[in-house]
CHARMM-style PDB file with segment names, atoms N, HN, CA, C and O in Angstrom:
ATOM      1  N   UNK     1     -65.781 156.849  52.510  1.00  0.00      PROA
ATOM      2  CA  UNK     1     -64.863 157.910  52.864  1.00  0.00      PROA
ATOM      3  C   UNK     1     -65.217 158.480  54.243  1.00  0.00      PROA
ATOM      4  O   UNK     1     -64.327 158.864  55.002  1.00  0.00      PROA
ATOM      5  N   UNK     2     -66.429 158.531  54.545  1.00  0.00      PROA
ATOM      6  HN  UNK     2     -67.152 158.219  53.929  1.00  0.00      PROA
ATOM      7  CA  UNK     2     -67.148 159.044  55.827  1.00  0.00      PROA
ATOM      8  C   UNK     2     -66.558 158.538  56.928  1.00  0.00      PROA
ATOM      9  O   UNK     2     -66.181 159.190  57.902  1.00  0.00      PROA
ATOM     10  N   UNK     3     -66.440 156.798  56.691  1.00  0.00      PROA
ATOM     11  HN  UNK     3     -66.746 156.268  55.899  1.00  0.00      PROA
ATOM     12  CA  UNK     3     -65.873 155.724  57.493  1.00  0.00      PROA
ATOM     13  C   UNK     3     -64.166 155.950  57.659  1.00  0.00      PROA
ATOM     14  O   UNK     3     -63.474 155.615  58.620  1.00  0.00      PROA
ATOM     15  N   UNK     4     -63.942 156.303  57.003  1.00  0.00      PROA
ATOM     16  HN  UNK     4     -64.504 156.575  56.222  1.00  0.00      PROA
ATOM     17  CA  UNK     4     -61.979 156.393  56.823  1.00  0.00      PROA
ATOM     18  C   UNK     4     -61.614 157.581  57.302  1.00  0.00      PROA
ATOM     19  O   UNK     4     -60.441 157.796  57.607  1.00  0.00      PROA
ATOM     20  N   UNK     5     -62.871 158.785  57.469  1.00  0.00      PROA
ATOM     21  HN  UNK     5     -63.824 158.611  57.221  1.00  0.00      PROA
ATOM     22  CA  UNK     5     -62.791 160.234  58.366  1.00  0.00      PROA
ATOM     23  C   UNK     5     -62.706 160.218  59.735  1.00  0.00      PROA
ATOM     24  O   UNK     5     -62.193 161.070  60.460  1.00  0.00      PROA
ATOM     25  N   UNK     6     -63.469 158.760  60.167  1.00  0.00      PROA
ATOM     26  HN  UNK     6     -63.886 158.068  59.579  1.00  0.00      PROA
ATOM     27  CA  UNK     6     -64.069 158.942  61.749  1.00  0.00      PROA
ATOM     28  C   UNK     6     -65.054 159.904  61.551  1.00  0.00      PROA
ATOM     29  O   UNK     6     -64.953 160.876  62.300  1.00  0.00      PROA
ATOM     30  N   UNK     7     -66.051 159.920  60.697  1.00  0.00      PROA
ATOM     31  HN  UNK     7     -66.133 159.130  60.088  1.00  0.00      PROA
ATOM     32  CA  UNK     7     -67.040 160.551  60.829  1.00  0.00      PROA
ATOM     33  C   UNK     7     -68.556 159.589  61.047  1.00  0.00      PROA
ATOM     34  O   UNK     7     -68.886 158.531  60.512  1.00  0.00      PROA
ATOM     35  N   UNK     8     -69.243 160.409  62.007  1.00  0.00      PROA
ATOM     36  HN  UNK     8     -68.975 161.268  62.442  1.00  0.00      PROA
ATOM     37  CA  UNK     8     -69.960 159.559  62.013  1.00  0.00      PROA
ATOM     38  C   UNK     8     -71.423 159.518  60.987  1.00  0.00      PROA
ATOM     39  O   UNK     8     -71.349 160.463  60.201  1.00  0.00      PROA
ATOM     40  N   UNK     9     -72.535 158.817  60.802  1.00  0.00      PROA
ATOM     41  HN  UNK     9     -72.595 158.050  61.441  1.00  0.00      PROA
ATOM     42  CA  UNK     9     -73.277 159.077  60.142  1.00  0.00      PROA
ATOM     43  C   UNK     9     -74.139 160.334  61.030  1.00  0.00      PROA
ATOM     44  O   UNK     9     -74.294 161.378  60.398  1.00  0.00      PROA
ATOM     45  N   UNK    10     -74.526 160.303  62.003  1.00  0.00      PROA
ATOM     46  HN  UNK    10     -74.400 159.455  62.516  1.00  0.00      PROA
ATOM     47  CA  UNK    10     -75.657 161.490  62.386  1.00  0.00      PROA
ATOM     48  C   UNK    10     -74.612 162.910  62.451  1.00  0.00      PROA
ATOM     49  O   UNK    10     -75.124 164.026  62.542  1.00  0.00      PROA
ATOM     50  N   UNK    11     -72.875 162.702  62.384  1.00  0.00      PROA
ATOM     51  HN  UNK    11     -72.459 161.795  62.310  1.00  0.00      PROA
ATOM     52  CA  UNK    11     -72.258 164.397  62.473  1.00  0.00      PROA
ATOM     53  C   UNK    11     -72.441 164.813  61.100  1.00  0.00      PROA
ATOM     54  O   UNK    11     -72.574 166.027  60.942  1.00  0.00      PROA
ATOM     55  N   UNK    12     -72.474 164.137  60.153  1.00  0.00      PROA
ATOM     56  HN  UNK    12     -72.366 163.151  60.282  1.00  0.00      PROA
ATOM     57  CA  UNK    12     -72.702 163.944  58.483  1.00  0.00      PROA
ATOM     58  C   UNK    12     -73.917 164.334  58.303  1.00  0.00      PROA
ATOM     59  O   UNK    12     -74.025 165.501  57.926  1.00  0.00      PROA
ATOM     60  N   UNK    13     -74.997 163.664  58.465  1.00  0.00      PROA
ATOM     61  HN  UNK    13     -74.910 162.716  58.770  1.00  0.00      PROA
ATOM     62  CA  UNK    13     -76.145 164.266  58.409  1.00  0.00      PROA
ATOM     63  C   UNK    13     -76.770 165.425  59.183  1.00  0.00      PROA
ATOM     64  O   UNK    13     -77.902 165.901  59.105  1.00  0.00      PROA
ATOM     65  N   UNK    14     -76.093 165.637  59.681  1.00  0.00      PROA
ATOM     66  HN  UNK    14     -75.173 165.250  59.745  1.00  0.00      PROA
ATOM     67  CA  UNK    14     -76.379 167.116  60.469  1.00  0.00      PROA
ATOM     68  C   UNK    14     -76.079 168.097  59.718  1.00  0.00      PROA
ATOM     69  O   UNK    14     -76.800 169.001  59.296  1.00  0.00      PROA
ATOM     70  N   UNK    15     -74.885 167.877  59.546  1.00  0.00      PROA
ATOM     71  HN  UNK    15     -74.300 167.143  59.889  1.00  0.00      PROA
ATOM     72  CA  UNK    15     -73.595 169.396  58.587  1.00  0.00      PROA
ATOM     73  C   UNK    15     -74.538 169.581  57.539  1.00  0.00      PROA
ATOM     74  O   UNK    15     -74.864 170.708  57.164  1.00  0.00      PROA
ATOM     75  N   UNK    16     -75.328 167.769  56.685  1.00  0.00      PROA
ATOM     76  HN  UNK    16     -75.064 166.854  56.989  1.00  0.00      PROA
ATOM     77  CA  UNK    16     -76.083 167.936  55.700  1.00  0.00      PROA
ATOM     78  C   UNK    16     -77.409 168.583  55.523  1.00  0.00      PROA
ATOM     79  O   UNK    16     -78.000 168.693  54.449  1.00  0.00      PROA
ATOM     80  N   UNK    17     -77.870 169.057  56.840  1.00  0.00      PROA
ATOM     81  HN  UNK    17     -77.389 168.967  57.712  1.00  0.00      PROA
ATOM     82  CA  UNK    17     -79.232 169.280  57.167  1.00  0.00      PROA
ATOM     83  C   UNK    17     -80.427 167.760  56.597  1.00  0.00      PROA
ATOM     84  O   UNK    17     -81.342 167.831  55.775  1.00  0.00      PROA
ATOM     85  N   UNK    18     -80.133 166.972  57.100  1.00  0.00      PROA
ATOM     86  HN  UNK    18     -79.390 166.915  57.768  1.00  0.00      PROA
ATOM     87  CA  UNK    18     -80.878 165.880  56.337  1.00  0.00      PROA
ATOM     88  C   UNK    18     -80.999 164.794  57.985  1.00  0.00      PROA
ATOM     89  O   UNK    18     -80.383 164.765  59.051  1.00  0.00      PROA
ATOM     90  N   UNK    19     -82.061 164.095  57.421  1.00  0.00      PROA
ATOM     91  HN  UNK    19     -82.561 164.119  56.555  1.00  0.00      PROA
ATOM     92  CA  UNK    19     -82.177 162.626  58.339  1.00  0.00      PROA
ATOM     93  C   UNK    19     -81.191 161.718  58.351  1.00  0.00      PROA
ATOM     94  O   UNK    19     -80.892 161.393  57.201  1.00  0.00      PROA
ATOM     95  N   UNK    20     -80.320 160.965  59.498  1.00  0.00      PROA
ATOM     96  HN  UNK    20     -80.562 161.229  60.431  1.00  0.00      PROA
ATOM     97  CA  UNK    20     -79.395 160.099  59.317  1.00  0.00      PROA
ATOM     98  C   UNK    20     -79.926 159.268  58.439  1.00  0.00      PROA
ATOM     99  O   UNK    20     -79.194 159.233  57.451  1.00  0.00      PROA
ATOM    100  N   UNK    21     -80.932 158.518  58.313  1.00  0.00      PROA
ATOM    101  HN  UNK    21     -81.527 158.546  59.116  1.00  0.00      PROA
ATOM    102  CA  UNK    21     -81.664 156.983  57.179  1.00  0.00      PROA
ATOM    103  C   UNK    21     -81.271 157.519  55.926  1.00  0.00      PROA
ATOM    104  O   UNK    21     -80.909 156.781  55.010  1.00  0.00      PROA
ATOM    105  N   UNK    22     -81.342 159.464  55.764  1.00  0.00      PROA
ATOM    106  HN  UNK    22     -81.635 160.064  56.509  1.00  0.00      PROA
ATOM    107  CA  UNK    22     -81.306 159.253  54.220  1.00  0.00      PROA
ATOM    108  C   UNK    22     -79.955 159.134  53.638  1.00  0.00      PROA
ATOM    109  O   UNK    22     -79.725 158.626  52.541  1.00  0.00      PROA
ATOM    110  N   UNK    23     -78.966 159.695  54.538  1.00  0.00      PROA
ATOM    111  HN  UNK    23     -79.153 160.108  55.430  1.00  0.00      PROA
ATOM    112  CA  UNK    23     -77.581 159.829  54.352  1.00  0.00      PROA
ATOM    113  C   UNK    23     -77.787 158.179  54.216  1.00  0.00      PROA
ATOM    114  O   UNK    23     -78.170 157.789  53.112  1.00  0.00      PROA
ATOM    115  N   UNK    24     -77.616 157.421  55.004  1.00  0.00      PROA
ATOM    116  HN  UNK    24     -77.306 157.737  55.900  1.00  0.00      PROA
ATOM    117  CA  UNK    24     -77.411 156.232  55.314  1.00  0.00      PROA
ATOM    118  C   UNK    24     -78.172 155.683  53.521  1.00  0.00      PROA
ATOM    119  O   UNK    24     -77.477 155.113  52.679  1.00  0.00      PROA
ATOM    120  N   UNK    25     -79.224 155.929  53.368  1.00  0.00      PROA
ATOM    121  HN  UNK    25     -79.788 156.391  54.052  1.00  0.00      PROA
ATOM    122  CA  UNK    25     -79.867 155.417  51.928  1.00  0.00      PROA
ATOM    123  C   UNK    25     -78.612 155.678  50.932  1.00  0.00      PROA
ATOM    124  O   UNK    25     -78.093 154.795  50.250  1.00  0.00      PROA
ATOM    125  N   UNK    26     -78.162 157.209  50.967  1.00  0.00      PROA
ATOM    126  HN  UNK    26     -78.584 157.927  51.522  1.00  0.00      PROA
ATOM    127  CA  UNK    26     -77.134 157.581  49.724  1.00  0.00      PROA
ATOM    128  C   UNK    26     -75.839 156.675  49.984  1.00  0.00      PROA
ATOM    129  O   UNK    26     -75.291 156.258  48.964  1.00  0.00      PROA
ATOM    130  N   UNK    27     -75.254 156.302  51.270  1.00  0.00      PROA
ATOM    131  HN  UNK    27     -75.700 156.642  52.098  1.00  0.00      PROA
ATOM    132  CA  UNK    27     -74.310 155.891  51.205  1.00  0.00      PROA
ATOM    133  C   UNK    27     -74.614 154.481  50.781  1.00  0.00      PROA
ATOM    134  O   UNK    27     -73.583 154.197  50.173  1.00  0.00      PROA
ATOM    135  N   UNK    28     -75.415 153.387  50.722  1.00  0.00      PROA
ATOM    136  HN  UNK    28     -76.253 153.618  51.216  1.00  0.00      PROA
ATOM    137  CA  UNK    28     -75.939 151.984  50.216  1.00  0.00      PROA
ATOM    138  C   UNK    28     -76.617 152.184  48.287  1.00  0.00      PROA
ATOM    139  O   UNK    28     -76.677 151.313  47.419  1.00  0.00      PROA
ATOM    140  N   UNK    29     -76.993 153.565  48.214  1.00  0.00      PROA
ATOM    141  HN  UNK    29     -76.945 154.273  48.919  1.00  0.00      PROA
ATOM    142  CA  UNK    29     -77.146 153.553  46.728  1.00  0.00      PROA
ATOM    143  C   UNK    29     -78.619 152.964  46.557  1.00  0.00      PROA
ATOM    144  O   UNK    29     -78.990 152.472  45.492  1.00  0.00      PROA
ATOM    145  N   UNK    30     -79.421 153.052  47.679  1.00  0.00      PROA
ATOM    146  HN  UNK    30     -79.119 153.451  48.545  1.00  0.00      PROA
ATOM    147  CA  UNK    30     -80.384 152.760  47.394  1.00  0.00      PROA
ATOM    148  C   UNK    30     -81.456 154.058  47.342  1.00  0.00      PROA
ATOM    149  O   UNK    30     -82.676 153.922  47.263  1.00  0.00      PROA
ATOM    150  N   UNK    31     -80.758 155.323  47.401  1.00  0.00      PROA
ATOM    151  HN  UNK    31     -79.766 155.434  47.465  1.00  0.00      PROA
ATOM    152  CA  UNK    31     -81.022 156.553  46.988  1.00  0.00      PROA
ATOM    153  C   UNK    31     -80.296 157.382  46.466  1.00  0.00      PROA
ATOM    154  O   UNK    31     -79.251 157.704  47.031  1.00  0.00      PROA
ATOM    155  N   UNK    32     -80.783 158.108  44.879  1.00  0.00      PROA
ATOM    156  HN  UNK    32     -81.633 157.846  44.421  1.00  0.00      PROA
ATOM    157  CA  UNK    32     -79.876 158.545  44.338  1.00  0.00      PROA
ATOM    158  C   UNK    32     -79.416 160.005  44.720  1.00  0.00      PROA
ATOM    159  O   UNK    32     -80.377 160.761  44.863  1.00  0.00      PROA
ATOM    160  N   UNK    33     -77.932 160.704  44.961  1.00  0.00      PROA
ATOM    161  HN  UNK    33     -77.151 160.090  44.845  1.00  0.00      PROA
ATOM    162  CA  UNK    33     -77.653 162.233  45.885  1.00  0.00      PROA
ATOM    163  C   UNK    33     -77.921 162.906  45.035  1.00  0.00      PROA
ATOM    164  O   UNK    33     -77.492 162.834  43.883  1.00  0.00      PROA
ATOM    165  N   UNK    34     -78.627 163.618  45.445  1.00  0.00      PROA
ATOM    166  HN  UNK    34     -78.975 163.676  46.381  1.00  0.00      PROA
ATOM    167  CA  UNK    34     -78.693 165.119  44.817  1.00  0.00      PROA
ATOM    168  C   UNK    34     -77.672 166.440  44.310  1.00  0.00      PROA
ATOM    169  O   UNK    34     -77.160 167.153  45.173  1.00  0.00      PROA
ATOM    170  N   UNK    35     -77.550 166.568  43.567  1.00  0.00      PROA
ATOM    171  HN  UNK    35     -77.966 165.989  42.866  1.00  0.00      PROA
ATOM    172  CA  UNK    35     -76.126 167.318  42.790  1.00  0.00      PROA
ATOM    173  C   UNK    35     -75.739 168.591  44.230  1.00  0.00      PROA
ATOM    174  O   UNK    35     -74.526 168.738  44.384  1.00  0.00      PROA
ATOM    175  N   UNK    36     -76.533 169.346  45.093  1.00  0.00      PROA
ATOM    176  HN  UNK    36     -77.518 169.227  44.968  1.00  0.00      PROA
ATOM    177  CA  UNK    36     -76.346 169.513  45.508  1.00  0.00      PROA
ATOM    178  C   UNK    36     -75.762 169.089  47.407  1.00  0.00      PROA
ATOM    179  O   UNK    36     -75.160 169.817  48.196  1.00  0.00      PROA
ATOM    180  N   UNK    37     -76.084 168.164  47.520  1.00  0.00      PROA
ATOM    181  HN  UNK    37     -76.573 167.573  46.879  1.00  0.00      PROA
ATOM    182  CA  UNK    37     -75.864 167.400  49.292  1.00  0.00      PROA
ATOM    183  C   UNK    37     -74.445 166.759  47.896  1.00  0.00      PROA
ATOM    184  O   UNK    37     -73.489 167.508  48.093  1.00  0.00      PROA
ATOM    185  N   UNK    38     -74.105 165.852  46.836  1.00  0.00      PROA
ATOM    186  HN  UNK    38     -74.883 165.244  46.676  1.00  0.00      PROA
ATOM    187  CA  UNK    38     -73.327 165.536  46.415  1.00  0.00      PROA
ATOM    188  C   UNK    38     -71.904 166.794  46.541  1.00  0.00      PROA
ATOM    189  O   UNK    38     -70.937 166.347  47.158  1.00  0.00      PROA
ATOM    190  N   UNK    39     -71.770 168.085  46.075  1.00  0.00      PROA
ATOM    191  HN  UNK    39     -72.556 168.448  45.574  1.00  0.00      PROA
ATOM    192  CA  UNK    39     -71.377 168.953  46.685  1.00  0.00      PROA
ATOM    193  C   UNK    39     -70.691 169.554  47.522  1.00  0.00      PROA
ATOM    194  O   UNK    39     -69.670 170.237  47.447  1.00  0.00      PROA
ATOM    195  N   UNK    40     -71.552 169.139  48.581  1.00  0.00      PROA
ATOM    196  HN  UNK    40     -72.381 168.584  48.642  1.00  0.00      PROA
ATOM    197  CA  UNK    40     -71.829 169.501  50.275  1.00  0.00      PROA
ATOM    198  C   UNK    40     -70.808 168.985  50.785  1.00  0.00      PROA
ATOM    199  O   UNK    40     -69.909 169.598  51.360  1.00  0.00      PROA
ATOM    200  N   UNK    41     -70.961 166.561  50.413  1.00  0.00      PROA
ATOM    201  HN  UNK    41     -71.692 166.063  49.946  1.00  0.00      PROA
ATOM    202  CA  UNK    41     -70.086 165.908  50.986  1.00  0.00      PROA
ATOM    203  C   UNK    41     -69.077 166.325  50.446  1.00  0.00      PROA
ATOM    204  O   UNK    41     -68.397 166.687  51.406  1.00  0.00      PROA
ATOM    205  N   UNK    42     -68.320 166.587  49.251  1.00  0.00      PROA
ATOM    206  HN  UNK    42     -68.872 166.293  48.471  1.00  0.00      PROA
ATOM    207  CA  UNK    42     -67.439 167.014  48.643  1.00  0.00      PROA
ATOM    208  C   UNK    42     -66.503 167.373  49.723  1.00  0.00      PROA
ATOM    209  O   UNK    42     -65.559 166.781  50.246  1.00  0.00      PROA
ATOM    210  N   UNK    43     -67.274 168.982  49.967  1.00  0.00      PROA
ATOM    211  HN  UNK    43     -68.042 169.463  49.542  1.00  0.00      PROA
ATOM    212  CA  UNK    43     -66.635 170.154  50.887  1.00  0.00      PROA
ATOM    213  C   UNK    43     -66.091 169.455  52.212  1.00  0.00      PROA
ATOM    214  O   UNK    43     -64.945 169.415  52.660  1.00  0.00      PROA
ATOM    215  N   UNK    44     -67.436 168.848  52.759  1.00  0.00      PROA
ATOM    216  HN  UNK    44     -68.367 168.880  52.396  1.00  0.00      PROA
ATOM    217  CA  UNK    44     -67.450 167.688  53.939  1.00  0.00      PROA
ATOM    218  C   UNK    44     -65.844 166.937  54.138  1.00  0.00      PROA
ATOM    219  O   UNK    44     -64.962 167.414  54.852  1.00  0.00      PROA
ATOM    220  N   UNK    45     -65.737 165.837  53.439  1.00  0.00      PROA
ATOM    221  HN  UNK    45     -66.453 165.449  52.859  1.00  0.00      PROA
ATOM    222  CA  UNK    45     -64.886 165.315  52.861  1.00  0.00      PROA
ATOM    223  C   UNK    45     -63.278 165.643  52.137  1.00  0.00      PROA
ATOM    224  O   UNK    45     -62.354 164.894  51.820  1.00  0.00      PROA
ATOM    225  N   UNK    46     -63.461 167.068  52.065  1.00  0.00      PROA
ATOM    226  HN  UNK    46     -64.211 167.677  52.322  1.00  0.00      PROA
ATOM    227  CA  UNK    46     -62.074 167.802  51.215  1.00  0.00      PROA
ATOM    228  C   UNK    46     -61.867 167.102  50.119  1.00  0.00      PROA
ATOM    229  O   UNK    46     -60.720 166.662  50.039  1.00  0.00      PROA
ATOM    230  N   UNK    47     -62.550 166.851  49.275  1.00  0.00      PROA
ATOM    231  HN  UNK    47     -63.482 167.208  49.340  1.00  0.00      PROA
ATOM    232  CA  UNK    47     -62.595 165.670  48.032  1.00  0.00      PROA
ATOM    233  C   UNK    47     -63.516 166.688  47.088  1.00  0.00      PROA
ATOM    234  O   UNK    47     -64.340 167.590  47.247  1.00  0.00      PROA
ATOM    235  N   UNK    48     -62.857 165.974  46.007  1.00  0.00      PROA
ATOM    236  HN  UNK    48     -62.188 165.241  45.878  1.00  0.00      PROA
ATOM    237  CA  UNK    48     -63.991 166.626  44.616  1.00  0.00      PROA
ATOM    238  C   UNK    48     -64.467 165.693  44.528  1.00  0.00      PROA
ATOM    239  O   UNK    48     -64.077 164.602  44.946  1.00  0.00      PROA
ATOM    240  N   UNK    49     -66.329 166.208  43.409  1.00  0.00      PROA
ATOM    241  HN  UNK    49     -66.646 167.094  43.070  1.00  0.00      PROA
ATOM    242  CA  UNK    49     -67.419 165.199  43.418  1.00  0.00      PROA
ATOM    243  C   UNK    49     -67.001 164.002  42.213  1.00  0.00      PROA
ATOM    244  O   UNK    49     -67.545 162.943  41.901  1.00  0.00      PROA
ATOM    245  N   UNK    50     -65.981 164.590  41.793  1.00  0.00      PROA
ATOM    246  HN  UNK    50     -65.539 165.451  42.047  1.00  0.00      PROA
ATOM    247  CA  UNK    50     -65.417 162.945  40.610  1.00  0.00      PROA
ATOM    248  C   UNK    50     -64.970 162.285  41.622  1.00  0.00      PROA
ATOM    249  O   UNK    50     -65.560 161.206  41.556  1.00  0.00      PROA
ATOM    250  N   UNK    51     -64.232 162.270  42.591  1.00  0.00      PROA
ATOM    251  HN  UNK    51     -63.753 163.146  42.644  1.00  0.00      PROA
ATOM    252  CA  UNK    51     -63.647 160.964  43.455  1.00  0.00      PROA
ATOM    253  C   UNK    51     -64.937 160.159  43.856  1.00  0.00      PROA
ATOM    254  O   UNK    51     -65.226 159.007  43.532  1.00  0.00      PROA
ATOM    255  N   UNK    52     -65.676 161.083  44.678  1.00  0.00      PROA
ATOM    256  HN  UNK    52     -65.441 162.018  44.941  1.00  0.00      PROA
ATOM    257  CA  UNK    52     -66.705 160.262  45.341  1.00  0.00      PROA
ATOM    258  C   UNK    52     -67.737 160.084  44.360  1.00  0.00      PROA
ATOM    259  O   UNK    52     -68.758 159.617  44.866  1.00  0.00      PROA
ATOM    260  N   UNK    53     -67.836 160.351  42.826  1.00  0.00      PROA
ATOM    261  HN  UNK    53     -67.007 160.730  42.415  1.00  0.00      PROA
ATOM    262  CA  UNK    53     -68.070 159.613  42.152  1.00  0.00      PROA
ATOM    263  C   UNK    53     -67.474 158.978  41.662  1.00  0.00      PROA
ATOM    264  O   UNK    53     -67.873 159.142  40.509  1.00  0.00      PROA
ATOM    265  N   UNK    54     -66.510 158.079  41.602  1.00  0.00      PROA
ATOM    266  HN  UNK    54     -66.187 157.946  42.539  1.00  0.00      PROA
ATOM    267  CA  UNK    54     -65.911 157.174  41.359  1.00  0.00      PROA
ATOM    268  C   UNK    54     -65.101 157.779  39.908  1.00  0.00      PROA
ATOM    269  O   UNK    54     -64.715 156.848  39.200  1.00  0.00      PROA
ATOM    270  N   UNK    55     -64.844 158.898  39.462  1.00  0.00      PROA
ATOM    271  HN  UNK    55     -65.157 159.654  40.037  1.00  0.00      PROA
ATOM    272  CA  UNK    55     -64.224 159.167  38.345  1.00  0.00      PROA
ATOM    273  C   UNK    55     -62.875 159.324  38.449  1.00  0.00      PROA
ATOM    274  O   UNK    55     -62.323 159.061  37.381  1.00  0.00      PROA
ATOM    275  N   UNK    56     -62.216 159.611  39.214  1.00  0.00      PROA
ATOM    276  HN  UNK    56     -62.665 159.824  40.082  1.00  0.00      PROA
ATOM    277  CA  UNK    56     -60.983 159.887  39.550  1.00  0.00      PROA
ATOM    278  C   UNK    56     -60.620 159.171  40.737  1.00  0.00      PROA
ATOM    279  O   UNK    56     -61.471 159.072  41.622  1.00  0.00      PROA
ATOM    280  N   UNK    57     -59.760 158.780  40.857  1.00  0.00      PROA
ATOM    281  HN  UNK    57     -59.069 158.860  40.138  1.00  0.00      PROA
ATOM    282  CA  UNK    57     -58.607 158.002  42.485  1.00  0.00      PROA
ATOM    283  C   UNK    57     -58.090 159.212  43.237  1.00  0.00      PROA
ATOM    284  O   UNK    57     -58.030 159.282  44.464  1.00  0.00      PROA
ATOM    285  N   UNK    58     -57.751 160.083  42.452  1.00  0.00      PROA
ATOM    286  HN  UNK    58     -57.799 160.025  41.455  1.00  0.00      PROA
ATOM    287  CA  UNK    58     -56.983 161.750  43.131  1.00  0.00      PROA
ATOM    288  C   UNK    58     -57.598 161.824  43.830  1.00  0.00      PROA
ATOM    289  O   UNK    58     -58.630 161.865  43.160  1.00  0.00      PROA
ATOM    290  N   UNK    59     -58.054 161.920  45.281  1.00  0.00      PROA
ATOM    291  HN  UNK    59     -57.216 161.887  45.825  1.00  0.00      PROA
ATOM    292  CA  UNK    59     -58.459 162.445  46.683  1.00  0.00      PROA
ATOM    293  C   UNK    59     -58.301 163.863  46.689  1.00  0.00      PROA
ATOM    294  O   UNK    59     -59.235 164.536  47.125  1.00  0.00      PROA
ATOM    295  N   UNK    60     -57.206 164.457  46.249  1.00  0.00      PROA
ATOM    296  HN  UNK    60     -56.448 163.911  45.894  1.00  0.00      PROA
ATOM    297  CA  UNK    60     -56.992 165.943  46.704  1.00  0.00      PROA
ATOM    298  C   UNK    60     -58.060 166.998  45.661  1.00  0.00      PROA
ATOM    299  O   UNK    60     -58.013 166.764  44.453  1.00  0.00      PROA
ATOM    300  N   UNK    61     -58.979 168.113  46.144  1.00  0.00      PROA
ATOM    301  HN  UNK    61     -59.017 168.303  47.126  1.00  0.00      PROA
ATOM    302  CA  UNK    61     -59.872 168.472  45.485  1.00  0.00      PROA
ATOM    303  C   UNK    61     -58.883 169.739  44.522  1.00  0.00      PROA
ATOM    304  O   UNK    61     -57.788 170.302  44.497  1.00  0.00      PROA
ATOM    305  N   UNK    62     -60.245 169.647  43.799  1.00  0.00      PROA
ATOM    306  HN  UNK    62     -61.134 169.190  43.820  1.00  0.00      PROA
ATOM    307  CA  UNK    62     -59.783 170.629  42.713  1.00  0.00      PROA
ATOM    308  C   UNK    62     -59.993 172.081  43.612  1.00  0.00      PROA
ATOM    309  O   UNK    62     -60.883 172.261  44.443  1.00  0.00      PROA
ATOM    310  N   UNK    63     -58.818 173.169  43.177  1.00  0.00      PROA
ATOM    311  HN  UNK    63     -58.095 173.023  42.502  1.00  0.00      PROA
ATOM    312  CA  UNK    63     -59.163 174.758  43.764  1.00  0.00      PROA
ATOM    313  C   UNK    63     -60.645 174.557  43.487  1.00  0.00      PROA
ATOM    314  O   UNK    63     -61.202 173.941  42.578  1.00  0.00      PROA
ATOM    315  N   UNK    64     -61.313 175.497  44.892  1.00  0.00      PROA
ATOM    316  HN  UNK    64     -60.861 175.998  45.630  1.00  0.00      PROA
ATOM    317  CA  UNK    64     -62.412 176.045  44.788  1.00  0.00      PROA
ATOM    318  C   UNK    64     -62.882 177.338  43.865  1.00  0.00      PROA
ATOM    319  O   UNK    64     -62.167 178.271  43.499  1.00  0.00      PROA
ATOM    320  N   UNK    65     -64.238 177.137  43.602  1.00  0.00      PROA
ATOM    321  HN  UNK    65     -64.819 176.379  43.899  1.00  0.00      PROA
ATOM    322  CA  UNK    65     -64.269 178.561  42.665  1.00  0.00      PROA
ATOM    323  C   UNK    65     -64.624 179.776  44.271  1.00  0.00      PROA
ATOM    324  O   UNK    65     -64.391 179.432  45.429  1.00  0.00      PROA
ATOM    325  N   UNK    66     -65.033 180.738  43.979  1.00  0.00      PROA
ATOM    326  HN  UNK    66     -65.222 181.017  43.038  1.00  0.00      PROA
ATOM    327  CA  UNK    66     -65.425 181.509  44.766  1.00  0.00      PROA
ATOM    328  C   UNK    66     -66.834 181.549  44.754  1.00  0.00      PROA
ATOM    329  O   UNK    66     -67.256 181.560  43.598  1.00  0.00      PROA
ATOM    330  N   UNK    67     -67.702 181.573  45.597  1.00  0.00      PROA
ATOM    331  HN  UNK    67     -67.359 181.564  46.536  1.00  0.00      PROA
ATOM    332  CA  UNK    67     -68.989 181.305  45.296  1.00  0.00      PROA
ATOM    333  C   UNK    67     -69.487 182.624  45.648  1.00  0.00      PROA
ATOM    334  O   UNK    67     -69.141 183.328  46.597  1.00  0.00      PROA
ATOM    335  N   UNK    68     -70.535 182.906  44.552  1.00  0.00      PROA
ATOM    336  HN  UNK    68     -70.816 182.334  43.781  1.00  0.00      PROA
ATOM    337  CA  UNK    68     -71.170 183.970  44.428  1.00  0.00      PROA
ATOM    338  C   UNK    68     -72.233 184.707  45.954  1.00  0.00      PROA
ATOM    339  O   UNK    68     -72.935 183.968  46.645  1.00  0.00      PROA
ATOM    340  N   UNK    69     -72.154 185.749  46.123  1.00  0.00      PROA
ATOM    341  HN  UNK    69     -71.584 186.349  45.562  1.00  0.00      PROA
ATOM    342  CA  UNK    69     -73.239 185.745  47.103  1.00  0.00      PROA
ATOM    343  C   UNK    69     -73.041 185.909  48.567  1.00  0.00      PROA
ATOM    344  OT1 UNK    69     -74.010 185.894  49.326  1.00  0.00      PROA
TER     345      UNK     69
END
C-alpha cells in the first residue's frame, strides 16, 4: 500500500519514528508489527488495520474513535 501511495520507505519510517530496515523487515514479514506502529500505518495509509491485515478488501477506514488525552 506504501508503494501504491508514492510513499517512500524512509518518509514512512520517519512519520513511524523507527529505522527504514525495520519498516522494510515489517513490510517482507520477516518482522512481526507491533499493534501499535500497526495503527500508526493505518492512520498513515487512511486504511483500517483489517485491510492491511488482510481481513477486509474495503480500503475506506472505519470512523475514528476520539482518542483520549
Amino acid at each position: 500500500m506504501r508503494a501504491d501511495l508514492d510513499l517512500t520507505q524512509k518518509y514512512v519510517a520517519q512519520k513511524l519514528k523507527i529505522a527504514q530496515n525495520t519498516l522494510s523487515q515489517y513490510e517482507l514479514g520477516d518482522r512481526n508489527i507491533p499493534n501499535e506502529i500497526l495503527v500508526q500505518l493505518a492512520e498513515i495509509y487512511n486504511t483500517s488495520t483489517d485491510y492491511l491485515l488482510g481481513l477486509t478488501d474495503e480500503k475506506t477506514p472505519y470512523p475514528r474513535a476520539k482518542r483520549k488525552g
